[in-house]
KOLRO-256265 format. One line per field, with one value per residue (C-alpha): residue number from 1; y, x, z. Coordinates in nm, 4 decimals. Example, Ala and Ser with C-alpha at 12.3 -4.5 7.8 and 13.67 -1.06 7.14 Angstrom:
num = [1, 2]
v = [-0.4500, -0.1060]
u = [1.2300, 1.3670]
w = [0.7800, 0.7140]
This chain:
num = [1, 2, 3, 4, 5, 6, 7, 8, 9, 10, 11, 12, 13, 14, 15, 16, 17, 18, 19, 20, 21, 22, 23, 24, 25, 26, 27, 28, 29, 30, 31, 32, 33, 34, 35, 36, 37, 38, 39, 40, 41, 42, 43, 44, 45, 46, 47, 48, 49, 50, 51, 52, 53, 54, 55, 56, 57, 58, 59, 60, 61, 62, 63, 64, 65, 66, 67, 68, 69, 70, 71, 72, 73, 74, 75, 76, 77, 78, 79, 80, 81, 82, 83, 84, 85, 86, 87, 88, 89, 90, 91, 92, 93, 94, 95, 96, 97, 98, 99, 100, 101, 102, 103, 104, 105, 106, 107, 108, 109, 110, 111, 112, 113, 114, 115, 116, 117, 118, 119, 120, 121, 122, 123, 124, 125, 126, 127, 128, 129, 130, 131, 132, 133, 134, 135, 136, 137, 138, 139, 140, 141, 142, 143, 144, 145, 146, 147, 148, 149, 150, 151, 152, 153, 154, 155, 156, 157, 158, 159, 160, 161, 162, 163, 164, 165, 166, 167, 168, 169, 170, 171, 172, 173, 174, 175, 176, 177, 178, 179, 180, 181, 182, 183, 184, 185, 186, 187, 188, 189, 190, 191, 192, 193, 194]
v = [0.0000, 0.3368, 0.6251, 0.9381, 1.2151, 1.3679, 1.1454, 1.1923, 1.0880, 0.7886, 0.7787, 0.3995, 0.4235, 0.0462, 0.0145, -0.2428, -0.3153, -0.1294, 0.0125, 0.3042, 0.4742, 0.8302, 1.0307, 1.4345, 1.5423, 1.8373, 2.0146, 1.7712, 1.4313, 1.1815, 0.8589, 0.5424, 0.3545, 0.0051, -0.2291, -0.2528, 0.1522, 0.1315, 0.3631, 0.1397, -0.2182, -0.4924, -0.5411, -0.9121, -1.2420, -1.5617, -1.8571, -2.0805, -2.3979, -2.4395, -2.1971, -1.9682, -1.6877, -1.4033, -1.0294, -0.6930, -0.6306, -1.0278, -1.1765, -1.0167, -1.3008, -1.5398, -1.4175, -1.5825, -1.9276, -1.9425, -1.7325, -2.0373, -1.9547, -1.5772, -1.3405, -0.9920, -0.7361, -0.8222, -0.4563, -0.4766, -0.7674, -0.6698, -0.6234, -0.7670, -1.0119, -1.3357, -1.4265, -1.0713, -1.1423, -0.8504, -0.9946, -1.3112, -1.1342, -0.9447, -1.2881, -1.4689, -1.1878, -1.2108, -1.4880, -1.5565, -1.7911, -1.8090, -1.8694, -1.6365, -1.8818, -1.8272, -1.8520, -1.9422, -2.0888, -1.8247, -1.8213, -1.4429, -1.3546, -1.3982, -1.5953, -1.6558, -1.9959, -2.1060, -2.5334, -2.6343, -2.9534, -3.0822, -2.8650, -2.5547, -2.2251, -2.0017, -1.6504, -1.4060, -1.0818, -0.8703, -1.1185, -1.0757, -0.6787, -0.7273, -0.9402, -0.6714, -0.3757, -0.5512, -0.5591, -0.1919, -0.0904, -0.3289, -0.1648, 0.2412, 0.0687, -0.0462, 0.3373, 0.5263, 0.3331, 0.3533, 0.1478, 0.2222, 0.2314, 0.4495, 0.5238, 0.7355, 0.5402, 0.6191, 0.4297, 0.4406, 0.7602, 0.4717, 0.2557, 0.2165, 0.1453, -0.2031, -0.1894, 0.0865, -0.0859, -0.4038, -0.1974, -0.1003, -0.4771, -0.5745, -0.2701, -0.3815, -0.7777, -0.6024, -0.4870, -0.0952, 0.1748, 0.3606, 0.6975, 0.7817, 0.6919, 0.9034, 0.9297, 0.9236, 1.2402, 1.3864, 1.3383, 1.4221, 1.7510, 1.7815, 1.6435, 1.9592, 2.2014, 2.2361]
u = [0.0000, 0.1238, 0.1293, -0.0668, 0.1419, -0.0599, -0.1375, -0.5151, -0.6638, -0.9384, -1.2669, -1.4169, -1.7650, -1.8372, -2.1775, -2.4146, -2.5684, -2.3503, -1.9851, -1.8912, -1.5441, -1.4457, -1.1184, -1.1059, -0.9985, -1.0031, -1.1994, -1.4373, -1.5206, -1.5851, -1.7352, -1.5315, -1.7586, -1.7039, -1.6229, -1.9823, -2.0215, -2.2077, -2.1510, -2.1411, -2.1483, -2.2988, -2.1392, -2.1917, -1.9619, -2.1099, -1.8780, -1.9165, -1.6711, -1.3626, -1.1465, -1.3942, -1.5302, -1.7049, -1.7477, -1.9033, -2.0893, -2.0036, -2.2798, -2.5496, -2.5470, -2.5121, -2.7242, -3.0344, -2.9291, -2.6511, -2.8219, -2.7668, -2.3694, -2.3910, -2.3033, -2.3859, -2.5113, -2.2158, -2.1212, -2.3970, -2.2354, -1.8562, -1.6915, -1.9704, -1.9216, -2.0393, -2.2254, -2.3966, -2.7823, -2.8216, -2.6014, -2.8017, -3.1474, -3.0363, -2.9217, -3.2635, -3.4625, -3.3086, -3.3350, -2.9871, -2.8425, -2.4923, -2.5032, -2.3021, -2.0937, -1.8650, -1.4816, -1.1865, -1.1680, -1.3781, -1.6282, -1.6730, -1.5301, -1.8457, -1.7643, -1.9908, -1.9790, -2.1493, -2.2074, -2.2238, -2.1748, -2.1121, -1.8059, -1.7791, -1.6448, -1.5788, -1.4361, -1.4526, -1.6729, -1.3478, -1.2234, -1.5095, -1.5522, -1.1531, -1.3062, -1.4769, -1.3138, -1.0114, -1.2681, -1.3540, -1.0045, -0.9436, -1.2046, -1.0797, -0.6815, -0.8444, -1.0424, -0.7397, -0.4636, -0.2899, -0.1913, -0.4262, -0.2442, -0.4229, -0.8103, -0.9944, -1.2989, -1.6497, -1.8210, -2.1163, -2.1542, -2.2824, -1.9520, -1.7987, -1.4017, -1.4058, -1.6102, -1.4054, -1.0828, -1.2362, -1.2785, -0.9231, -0.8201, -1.0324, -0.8846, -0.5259, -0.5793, -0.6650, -0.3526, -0.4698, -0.3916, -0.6119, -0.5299, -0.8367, -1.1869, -1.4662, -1.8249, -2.0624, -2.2333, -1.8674, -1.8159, -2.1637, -2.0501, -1.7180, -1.8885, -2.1227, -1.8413, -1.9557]
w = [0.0000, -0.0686, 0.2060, 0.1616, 0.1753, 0.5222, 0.8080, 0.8380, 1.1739, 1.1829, 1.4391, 1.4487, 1.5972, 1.7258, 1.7295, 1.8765, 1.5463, 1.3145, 1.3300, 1.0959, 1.0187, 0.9476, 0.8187, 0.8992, 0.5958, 0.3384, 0.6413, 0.7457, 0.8136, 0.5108, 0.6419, 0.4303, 0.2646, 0.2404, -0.1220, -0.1492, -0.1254, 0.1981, 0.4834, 0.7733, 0.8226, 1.0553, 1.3720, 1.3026, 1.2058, 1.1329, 1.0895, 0.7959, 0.8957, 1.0991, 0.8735, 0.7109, 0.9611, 0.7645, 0.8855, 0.8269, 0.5415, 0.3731, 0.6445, 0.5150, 0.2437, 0.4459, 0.7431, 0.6767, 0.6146, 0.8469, 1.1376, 1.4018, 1.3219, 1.3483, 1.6559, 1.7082, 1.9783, 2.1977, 2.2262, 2.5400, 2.7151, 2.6681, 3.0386, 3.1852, 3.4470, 3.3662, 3.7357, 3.7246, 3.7793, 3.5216, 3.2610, 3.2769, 3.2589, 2.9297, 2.7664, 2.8830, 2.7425, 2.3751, 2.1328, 2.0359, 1.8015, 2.0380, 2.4227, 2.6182, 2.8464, 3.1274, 3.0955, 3.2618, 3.6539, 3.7912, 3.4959, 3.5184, 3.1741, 2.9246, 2.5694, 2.2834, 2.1782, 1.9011, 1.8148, 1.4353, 1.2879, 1.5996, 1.7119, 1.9275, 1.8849, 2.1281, 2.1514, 2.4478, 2.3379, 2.2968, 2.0225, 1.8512, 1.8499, 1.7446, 1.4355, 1.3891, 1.3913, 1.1995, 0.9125, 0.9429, 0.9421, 0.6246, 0.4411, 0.5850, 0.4644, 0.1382, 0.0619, 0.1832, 0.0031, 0.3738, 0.6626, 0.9444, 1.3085, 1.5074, 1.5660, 1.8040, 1.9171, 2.0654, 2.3197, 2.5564, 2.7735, 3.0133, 2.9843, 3.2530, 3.2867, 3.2783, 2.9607, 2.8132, 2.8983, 2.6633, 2.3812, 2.3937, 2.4311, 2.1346, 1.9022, 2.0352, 1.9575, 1.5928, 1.5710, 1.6058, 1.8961, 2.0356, 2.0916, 2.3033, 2.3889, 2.4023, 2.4546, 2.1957, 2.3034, 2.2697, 1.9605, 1.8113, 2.0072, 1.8245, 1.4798, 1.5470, 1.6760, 1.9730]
């Protein structure tokens, strides 16, 4: 990939549903589209077999037939502790095609876990927003014609630090560094120049 000559800086917004990226540039902010042209993409990935996992915008082929083997909405779980009543609640209110399981000795780290064809994935709810946001940054690296190192990244004005701290584990097992967090309300502030 060839280097731009100016070093623009990137804002990921992970959302529950859908996750968006942005590039301040020429005076404003330019949301990438993604290969298919769209601006944001599903915060989803659905896995196929034992090598093939799919992300972003790709599962919405594939969402329908293989919904049993899709996960999304973890955003709400992430930092969450596993034995926490309220945690527990949430997941017996929704209709999932994963189970959120406890991990580890303790069991207080939540994982998705997903059985198909008679074999079980798992992956903790920050490797999965990491899934995600790797394919976000693909797609900004792809637009840009850049390597993408850095993001600023919005979260939850209701996160808390556990939760925030997840988000910048999940950016950091996708190989990015987060220069700061803020809240959403933030930076619809700063978007408005406020």
């Amino acid at each position: 990939m060839s280097n731009l000559e100016e070093d623009y800086p990137l804002g990921l917004d992970l959302g529950t549903s859908f996750s968006c990226i942005g590039v301040y540039r020429n005076g404003g902010v330019e949301i990438i589209p993604n290969r298919n042209g769209e601006r944001k993409a599903p915060s989803i990935i659905t896995i196929l077999d034992d090598i093939t996992m799919i992300k972003g915008e790709d599962t919405l082929n594939y969402l329908v037939k293989e919904y049993d083997s899709s996960i999304y909405a973890i955003k709400r779980f992430i930092g969450s502790n596993y034995n926490d009543s309220s945690l527990k609640n949430e997941i017996d209110k929704e209709n999932f095609p994963f189970k959120i399981i406890g991990k580890g000795r303790d069991e207080k780290v939540p994982k998705a876990l997903i059985e198909k064809s008679n074999k079980s994935f798992e992956f903790t709810l920050e490797e999965i927003s990491s899934f995600i946001i790797r394919k976000i940054v693909d797609n900004a690296e792809s637009f840009l014609r850049k390597k993408v190192k850095k993001l600023v990244i919005t979260v939850p004005a209701t996160f808390n630090y556990t939760q925030r701290k997840c988000i910048k584990n999940a950016a950091e097992l996708a190989g990015i560094e987060i220069i700061r967090i803020i809240s959403e309300p933030t930076a619809a502030g700063l978007a408005y120049g406020l």
